[in-house]
N, C-alpha and C positions, 0 to 999 in steps of 0.2 A: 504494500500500500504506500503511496506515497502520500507525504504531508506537504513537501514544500519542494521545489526545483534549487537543481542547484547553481552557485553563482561562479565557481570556480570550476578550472579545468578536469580535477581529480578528486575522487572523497575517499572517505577511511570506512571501508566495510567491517564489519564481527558477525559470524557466522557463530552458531551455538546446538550442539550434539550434546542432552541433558537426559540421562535415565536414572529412574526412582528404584530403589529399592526392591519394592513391591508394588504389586496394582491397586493394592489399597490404597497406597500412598499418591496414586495419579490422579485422582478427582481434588486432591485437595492443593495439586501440584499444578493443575490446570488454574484454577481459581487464582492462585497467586501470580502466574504467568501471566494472565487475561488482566492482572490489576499492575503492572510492572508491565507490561503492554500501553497499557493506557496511559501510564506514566511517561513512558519514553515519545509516546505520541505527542505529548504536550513541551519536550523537554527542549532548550536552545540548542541550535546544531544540527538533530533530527531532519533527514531528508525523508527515510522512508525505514517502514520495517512490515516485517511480517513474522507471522507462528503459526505453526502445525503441530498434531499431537499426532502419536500413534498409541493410543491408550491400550490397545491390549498387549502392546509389548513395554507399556509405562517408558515411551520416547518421546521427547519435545525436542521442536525445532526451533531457532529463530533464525532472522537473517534481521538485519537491520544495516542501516547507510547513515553519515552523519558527513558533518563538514571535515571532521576533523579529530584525532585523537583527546583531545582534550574534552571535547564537548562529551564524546562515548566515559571518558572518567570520570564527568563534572556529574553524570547521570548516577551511574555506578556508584557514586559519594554518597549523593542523595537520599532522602528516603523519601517513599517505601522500600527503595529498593538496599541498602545495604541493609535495614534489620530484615528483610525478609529472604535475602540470601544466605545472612547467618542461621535464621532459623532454618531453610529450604534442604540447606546442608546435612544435615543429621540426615536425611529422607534419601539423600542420592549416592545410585551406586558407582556414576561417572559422568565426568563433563570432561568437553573438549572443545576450546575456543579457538576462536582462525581468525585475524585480524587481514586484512590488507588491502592494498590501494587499488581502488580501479579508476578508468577515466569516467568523468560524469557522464557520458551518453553510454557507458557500459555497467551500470550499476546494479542496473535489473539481472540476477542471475534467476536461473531454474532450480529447482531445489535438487536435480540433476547434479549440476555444479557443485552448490554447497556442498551435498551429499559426497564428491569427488575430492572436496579442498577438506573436508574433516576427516574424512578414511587417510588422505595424504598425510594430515597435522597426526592419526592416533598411528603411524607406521602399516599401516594396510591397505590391501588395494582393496578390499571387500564395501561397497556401496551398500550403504545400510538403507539407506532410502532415496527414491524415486516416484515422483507422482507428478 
């Protein structure tokens, strides 16, 4: 989804490969997602993001686009979203984040891609998702 177009040549992407525990623990994993969603919606910097779950394998997806490194950490400071990472943390059996630059008219990737740039970031070529 996009929020805002960007003004500059290039922006700073984070990709995010998030599994719970257990599937108990993914409805309530969902819920803080969609609330840390909406937060970064609103956040300075924010060009564009999105989320996918795959709840019966307890997988969340993000992708999100900003200006800039600083703005993605100004966010990450923030709350809700840093007490709700501390907390989130007890619940999860692994994350894997991808930072990096693309040119602004290449921002939009497919969850193809991400799925290809976080199997690269965890050392596997195995594509966890695709839709």
């Amino acid at each position: 989804m996009t929020v805002r177009t960007p003004t500059t040549p290039e922006v700073q992407c984070m990709a995010a490969r998030l599994e719970v525990n257990s599937l108990r623990q993914a409805p309530g994993f969902l819920i803080a997602s969609l609330t840390l969603w909406w937060q970064a919606r609103r956040s300075p910097g924010v060009l564009g993001l999105t989320l996918t779950a795959e709840m019966l394998k307890g997988v969340f997806w993000t992708y999100s686009v900003w200006d800039d490194k600083a703005a993605i950490y100004a966010y990450a400071g923030s709350e809700p979203h840093r007490s709700t990472v501390a907390r989130k943390r007890k619940v999860m059996r692994d994350a894997t984040f991808v930072f990096f630059t693309a040119a602004a008219d290449e921002r939009r990737q497919s969850w193809a891609e991400i799925g290809h740039r976080i199997a690269e970031q965890r050392g596997s070529a195995k594509l966890d998702h695709a839709a």
